[in-house]
MMTF fields as JSON, N, C-alpha, C and O atoms, coordinates in Angstrom:
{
  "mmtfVersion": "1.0.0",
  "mmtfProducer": "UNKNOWN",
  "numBonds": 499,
  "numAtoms": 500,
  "numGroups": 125,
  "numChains": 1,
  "numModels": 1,
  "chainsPerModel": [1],
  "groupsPerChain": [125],
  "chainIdList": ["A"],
  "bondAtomList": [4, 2, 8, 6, 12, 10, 16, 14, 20, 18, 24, 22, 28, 26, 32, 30, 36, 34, 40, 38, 44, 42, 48, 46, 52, 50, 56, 54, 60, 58, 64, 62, 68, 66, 72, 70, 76, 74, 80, 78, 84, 82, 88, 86, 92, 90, 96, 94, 100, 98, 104, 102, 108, 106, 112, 110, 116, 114, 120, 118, 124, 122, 128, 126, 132, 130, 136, 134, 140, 138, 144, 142, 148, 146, 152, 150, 156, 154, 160, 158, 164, 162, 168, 166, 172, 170, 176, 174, 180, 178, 184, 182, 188, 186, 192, 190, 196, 194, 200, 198, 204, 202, 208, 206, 212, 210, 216, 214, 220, 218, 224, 222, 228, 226, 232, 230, 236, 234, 240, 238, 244, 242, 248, 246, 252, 250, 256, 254, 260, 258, 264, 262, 268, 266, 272, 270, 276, 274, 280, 278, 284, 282, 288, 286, 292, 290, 296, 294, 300, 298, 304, 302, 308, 306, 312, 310, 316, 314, 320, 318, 324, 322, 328, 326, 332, 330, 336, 334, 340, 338, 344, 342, 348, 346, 352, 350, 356, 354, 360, 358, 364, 362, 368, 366, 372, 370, 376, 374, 380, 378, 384, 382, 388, 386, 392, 390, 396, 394, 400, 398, 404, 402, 408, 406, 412, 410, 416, 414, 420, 418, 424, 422, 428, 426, 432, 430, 436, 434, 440, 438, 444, 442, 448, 446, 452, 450, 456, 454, 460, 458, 464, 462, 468, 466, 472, 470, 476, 474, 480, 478, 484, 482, 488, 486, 492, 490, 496, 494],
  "bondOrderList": [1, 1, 1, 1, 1, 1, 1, 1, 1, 1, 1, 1, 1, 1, 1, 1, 1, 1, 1, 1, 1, 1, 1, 1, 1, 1, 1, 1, 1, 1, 1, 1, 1, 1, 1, 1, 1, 1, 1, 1, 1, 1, 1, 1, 1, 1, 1, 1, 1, 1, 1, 1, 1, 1, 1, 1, 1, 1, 1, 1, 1, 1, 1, 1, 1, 1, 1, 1, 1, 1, 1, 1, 1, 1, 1, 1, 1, 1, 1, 1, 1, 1, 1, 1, 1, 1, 1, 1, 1, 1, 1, 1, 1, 1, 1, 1, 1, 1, 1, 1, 1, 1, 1, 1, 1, 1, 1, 1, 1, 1, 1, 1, 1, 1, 1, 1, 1, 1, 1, 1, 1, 1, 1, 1],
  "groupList": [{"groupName": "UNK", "atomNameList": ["N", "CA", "C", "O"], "elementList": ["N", "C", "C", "O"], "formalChargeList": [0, 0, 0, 0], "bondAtomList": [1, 0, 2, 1, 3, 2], "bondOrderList": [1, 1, 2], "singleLetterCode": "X", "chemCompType": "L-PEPTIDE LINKING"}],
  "groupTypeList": [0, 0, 0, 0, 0, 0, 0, 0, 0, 0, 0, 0, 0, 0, 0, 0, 0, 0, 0, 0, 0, 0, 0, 0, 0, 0, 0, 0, 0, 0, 0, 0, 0, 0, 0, 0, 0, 0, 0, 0, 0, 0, 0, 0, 0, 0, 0, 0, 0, 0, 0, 0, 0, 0, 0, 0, 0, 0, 0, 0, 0, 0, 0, 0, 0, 0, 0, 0, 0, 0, 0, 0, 0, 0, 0, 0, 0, 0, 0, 0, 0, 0, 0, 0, 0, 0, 0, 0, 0, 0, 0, 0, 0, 0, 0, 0, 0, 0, 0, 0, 0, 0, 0, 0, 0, 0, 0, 0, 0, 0, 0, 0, 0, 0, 0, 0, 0, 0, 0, 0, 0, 0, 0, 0, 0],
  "groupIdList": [1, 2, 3, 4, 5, 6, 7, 8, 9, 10, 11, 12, 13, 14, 15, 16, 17, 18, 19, 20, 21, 22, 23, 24, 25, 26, 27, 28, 29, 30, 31, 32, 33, 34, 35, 36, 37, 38, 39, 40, 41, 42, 43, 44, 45, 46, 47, 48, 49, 50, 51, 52, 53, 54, 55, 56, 57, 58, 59, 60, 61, 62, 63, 64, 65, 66, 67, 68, 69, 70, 71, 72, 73, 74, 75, 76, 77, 78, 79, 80, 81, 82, 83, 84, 85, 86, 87, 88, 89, 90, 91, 92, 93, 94, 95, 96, 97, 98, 99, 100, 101, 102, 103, 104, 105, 106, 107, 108, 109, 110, 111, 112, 113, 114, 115, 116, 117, 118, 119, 120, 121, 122, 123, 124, 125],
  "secStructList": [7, 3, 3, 7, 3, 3, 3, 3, 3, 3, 6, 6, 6, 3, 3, 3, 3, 3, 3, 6, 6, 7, 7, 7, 3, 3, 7, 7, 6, 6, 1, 6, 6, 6, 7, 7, 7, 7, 7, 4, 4, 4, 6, 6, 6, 3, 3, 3, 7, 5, 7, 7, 6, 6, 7, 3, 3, 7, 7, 7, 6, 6, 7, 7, 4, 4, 4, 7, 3, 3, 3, 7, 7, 6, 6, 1, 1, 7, 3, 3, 3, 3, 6, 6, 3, 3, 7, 3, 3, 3, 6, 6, 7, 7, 1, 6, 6, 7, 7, 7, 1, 1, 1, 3, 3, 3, 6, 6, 3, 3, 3, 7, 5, 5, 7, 6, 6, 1, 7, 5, 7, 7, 7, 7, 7],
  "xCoordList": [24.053, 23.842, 22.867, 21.892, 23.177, 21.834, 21.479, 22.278, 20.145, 19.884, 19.403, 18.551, 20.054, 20.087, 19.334, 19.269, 18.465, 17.927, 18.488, 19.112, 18.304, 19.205, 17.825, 16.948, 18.446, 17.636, 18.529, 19.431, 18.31, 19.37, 18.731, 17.71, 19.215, 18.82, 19.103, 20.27, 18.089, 17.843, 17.514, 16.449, 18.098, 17.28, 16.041, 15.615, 15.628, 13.574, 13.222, 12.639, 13.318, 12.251, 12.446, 11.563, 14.095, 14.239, 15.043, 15.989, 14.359, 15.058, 14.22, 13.252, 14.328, 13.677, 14.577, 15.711, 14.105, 14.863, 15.936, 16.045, 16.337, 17.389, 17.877, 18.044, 18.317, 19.084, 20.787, 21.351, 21.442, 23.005, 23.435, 24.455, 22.937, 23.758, 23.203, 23.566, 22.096, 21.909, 20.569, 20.203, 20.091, 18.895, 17.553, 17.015, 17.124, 15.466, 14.686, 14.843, 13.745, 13.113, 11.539, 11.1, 10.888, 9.245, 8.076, 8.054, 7.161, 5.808, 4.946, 5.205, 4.027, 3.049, 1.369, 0.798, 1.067, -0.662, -1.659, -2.583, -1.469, -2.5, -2.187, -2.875, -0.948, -0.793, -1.235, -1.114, -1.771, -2.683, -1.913, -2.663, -0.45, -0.246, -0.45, -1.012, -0.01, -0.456, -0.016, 0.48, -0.316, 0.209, 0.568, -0.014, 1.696, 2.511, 1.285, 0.55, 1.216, -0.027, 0.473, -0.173, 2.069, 2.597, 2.924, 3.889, 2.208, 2.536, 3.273, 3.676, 3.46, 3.76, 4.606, 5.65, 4.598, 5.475, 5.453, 5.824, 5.098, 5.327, 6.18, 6.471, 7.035, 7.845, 9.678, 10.83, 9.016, 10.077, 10.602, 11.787, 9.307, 10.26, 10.337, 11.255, 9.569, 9.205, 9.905, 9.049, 11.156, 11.357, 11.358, 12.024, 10.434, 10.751, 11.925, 12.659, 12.109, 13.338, 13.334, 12.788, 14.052, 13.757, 14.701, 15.876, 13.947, 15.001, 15.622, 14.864, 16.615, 16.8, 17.001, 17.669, 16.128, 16.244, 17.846, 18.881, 17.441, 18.476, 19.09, 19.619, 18.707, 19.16, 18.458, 17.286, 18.946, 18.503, 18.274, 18.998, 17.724, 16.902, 17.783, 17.932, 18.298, 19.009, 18.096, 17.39, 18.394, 17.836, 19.253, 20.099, 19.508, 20.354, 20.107, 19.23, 21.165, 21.123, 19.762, 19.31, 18.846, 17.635, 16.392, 15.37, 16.423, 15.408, 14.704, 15.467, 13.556, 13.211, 13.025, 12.291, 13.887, 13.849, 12.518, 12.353, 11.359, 9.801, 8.872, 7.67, 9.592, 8.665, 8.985, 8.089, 10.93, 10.456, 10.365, 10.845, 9.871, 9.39, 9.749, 10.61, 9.113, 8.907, 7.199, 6.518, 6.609, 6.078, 6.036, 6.376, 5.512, 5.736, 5.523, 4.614, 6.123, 5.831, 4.756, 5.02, 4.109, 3.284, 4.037, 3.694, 5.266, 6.143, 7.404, 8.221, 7.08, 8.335, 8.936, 8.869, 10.083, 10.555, 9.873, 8.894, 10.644, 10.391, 10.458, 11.568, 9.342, 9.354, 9.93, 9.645, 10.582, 10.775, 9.823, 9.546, 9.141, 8.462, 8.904, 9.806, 8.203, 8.397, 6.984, 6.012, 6.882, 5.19, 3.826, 2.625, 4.604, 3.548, 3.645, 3.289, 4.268, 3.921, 5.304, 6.332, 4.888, 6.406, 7.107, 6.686, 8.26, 9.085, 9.891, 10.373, 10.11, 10.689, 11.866, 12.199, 12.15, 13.45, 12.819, 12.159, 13.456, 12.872, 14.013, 15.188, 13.407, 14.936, 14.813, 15.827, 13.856, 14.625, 15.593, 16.106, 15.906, 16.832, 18.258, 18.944, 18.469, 20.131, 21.427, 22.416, 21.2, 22.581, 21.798, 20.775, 22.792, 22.432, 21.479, 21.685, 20.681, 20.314, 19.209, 18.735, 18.937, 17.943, 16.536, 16.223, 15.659, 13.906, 13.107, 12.128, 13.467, 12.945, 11.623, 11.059, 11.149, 9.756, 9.274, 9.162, 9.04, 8.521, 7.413, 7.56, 6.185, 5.071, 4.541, 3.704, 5.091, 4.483, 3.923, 4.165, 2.617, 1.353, 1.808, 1.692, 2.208, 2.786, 2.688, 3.036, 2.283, 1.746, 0.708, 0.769, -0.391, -1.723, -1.757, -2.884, -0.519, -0.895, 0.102, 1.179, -0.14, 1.034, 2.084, 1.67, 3.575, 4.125, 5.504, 6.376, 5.373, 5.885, 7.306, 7.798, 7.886, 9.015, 8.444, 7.482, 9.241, 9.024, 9.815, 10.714, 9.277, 9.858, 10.365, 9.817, 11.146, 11.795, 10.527, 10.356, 9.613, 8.459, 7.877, 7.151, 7.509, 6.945, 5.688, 4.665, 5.664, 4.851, 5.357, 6.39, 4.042, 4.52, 4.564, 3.821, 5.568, 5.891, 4.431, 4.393, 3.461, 1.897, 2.267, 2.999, 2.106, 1.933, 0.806, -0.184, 0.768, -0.365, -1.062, -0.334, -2.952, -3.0, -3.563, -3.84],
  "yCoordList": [-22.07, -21.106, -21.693, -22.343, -21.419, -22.067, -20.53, -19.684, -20.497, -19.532, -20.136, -21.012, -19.611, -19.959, -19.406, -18.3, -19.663, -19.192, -19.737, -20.793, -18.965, -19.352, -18.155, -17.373, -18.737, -17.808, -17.32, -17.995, -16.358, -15.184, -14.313, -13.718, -14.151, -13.203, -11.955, -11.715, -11.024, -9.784, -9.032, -9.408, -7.808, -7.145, -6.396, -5.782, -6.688, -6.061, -6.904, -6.37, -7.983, -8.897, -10.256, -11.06, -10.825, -12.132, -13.057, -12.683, -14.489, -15.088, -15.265, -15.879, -14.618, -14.616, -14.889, -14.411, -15.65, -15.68, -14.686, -13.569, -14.867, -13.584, -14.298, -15.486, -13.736, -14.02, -14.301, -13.783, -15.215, -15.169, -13.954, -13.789, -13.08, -11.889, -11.263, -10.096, -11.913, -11.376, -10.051, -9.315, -10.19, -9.314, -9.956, -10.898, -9.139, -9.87, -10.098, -9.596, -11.172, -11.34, -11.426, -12.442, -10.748, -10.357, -11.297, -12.081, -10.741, -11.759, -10.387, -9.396, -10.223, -9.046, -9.925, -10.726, -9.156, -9.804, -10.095, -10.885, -9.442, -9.365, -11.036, -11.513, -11.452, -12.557, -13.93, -15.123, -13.286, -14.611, -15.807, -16.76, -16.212, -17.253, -17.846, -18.941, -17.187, -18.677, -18.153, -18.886, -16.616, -16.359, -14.029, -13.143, -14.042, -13.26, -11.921, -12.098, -10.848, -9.881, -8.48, -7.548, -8.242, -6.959, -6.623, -7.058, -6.052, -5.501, -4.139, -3.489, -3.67, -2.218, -1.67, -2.32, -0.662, 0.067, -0.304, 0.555, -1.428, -2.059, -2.758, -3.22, -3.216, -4.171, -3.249, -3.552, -2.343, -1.122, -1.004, -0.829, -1.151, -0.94, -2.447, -2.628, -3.297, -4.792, -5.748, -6.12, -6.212, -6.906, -8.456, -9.113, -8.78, -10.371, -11.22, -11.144, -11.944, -13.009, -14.356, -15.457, -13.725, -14.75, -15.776, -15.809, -16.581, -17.998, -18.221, -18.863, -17.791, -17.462, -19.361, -20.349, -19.049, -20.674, -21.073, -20.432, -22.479, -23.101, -23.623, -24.659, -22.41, -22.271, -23.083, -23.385, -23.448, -24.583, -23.88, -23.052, -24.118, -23.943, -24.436, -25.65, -24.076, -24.787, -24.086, -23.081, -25.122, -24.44, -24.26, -25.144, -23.058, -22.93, -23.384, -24.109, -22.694, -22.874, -22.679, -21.538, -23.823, -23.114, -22.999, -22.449, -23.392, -23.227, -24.795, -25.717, -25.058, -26.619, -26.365, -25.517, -27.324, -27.976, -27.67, -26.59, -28.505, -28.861, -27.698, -27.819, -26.38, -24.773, -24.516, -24.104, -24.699, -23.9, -24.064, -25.169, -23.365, -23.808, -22.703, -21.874, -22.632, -21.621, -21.606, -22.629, -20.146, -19.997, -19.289, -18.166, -19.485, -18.724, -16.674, -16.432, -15.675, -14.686, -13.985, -13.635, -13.948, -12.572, -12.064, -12.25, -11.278, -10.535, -11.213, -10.695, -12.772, -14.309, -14.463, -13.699, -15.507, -16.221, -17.048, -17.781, -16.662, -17.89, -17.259, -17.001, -16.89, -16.177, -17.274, -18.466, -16.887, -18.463, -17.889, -16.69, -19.139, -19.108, -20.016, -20.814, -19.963, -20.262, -20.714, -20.127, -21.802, -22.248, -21.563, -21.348, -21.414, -20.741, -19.166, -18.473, -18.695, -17.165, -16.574, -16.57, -16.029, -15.063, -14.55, -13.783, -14.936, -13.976, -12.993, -13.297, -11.649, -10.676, -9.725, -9.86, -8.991, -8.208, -6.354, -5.778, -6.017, -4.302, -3.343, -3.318, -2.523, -1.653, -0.778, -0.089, -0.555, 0.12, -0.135, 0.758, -1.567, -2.157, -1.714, -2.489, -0.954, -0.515, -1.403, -1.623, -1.918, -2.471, -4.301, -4.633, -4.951, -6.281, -6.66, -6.194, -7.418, -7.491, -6.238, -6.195, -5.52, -4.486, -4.824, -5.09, -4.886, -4.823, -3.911, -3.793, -2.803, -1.768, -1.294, -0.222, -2.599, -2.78, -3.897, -4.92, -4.083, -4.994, -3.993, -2.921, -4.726, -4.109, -2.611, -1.879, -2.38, -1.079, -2.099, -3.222, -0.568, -0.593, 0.407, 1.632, -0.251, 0.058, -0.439, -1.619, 0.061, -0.754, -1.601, -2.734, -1.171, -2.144, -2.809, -3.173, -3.197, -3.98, -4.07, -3.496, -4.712, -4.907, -5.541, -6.442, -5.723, -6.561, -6.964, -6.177, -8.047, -8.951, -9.483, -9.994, -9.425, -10.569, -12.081, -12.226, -13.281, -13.934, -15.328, -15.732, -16.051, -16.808, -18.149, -18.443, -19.104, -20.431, -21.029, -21.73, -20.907, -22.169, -21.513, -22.461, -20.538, -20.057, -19.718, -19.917, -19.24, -18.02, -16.35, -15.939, -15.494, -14.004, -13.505, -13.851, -12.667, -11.962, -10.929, -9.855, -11.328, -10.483, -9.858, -10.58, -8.811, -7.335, -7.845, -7.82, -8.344, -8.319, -7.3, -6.313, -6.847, -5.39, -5.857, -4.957],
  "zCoordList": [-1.443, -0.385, 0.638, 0.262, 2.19, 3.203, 3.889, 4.291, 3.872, 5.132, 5.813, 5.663, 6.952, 8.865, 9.19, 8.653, 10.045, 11.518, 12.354, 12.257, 13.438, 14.675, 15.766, 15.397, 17.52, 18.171, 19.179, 19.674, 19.417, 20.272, 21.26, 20.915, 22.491, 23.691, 23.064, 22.756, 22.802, 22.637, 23.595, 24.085, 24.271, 25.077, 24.747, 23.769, 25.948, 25.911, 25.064, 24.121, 24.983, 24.132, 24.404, 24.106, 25.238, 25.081, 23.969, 23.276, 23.982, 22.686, 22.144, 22.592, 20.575, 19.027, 18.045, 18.003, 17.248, 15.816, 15.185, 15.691, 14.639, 14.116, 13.211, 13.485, 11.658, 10.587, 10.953, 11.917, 9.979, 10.322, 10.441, 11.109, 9.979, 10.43, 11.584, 11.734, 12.797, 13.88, 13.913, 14.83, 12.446, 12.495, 12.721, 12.139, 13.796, 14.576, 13.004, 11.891, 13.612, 12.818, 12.919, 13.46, 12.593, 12.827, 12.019, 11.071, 12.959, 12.232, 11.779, 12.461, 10.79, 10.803, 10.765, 10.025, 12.103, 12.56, 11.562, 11.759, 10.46, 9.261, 8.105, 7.203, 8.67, 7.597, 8.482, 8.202, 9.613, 10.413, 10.322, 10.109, 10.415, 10.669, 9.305, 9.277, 7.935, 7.235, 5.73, 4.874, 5.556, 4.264, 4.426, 5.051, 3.539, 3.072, 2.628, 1.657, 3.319, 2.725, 2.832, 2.354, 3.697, 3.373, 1.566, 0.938, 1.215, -0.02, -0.233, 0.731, -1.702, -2.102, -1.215, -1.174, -0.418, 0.283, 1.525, 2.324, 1.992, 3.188, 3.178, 4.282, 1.965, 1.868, 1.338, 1.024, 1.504, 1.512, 2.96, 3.243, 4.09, 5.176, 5.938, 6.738, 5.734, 6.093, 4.923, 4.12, 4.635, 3.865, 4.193, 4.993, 3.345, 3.883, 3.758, 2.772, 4.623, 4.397, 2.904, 2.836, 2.08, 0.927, 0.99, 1.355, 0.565, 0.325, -1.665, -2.392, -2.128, -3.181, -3.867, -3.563, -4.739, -5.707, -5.212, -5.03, -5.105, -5.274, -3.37, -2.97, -2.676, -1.84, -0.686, -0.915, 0.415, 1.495, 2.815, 3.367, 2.999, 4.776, 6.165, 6.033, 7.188, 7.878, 9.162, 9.083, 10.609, 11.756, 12.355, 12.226, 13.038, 13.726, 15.528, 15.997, 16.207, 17.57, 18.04, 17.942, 18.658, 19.274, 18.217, 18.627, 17.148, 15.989, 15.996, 16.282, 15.751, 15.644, 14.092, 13.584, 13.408, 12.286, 11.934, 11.366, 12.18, 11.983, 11.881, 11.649, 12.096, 12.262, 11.17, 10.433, 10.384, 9.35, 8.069, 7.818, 6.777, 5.775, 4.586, 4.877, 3.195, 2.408, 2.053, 2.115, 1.645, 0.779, 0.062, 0.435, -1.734, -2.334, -2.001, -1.207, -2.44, -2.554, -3.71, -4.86, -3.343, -4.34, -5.072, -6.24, -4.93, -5.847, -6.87, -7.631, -6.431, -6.714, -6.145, -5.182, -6.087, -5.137, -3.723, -3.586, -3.032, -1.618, -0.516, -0.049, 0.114, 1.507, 2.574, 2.454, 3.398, 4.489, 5.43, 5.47, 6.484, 7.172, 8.168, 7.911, 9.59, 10.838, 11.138, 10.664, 11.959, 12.399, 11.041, 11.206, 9.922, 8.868, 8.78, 7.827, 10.114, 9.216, 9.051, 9.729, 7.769, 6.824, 7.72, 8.586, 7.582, 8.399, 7.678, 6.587, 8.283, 7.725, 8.815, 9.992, 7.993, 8.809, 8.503, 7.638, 9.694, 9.973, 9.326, 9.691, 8.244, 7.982, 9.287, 9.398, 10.384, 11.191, 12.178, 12.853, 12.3, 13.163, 12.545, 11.879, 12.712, 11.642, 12.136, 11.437, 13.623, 14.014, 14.547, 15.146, 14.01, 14.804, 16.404, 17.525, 16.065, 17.722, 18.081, 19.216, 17.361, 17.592, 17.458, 16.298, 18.257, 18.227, 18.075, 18.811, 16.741, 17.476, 17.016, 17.237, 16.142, 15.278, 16.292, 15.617, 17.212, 18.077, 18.64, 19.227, 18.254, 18.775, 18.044, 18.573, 16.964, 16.522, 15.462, 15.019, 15.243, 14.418, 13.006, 12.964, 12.18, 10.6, 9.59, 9.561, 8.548, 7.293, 7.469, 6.992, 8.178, 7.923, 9.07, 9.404, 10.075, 11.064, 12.064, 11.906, 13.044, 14.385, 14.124, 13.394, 14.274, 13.813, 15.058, 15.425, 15.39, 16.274, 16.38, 15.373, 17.304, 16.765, 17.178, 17.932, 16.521, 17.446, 17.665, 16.926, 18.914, 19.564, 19.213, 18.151, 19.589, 19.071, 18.953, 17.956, 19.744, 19.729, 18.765, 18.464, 17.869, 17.066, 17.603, 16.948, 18.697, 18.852, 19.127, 19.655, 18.472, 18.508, 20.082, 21.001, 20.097, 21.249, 21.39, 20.789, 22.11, 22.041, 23.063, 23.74, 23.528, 25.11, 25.535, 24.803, 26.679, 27.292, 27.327, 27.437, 27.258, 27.194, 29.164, 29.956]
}
């Protein structure tokens, strides 16, 4: 099995990462770039993107090879990561291509989509 990243024009946000099946893919502010800290019922609505044993890493269209990575999970397995921080998928995005956890404050912290160069989509205040 490979999971893909790939990066895709989303409206209201641009081009961000997205899973083969076209679901955005988020950063949460509290894991600072470096390690996995949504726990318990944050991961009910924040699921991270796992990389299941066995399975290989690919960059898709627009992804640099060199951003992405695994680290282990707290709960097991293999979180994949981008420039270091976990990336995850929003159960509120219900249809492909949706952002609609971009920029809300949930479960402990802000949570981002973000960009090919692997930086977070920040709002200027």
């Amino acid at each position: 099995m490979t999971v893909t990243i790939t990066a895709r024009s989303v409206p209201r946000v641009g081009t961000v990462l997205v899973t083969s099946q076209d679901l955005v893919l988020y950063v949460f502010a509290p894991d600072h770039h470096r390690a996995i800290t949504c726990k318990g019922t944050c991961l009910g609505t924040w699921p991270p993107l796992m990389l299941p044993s066995g399975s290989r890493l690919a960059a898709g269209t627009g992804v640099k090879r060199g951003l992405l990575g695994s680290d282990p999970d707290p709960s097991g397995g293999r979180v994949v990561t981008y420039a270091g921080w976990p990336l995850y998928t929003y159960t509120g995005d219900v249809d492909p291509g949706q952002a609609t956890g971009q920029n809300l404050n949930l479960n402990g912290g802000l949570w981002y989509v973000i960009r090919p160069s692997g930086v977070p989509l920040i709002p200027r205040s």
